[in-house]
C-alpha positions, 0 to 999 in steps of 0.5 A: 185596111178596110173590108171595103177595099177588096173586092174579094173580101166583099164578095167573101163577107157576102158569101158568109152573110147570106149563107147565115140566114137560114140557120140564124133564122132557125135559131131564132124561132127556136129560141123565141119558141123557148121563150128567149129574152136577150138579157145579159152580154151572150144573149144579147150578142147572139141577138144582135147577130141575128138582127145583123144577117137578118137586116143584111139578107134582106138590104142585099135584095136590093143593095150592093154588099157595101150598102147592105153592110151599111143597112145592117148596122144602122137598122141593128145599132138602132134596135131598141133591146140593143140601145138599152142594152148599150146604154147600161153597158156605158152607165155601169161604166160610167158609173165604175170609173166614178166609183174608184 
């Protein structure tokens, strides 16, 4: 079953998303004053996470949940620092399987 069948669920994920954003916002201008860099599997993720409420807080101005999902996944997916850090991710596991 997908998320977008229930419209409690949706309304649930909604609720999560948007309540996320001042402290995810938060934690990105202490991280950036800190001098964060995401390099490596956690600061990336954490990151993306970021990126993720970010880019759905600010779709769901003007969208319905669904579509600020949508919105979120294709603006965070196309992050630059996060097309890099995929595009090692499935060299080195290219590069693994050609190995053994």
């Amino acid at each position: 079953m997908g998320i977008t069948l229930d419209d409690e669920v949706l309304s649930l994920v909604d609720e999560i998303i948007t309540s996320m954003a001042a402290s995810s916002k938060a934690l990105m201008n202490r991280l950036t004053h800190l001098g964060f860099i995401p390099k490596g599997q956690i600061p990336t993720l954490i990151f993306a996470a970021f990126l993720f409420v970010h880019h759905y807080n600010e779709a769901r101005k003007d969208s319905t949940i669904i579509e600020s999902l949508e919105i979120s996944k294709a603006m965070t997916f196309g992050n630059p620092i996060l097309q890099r850090f995929f595009a090692q991710m499935s060299a080195q596991t290219v590069n693994g399987a050609i190995v053994k």
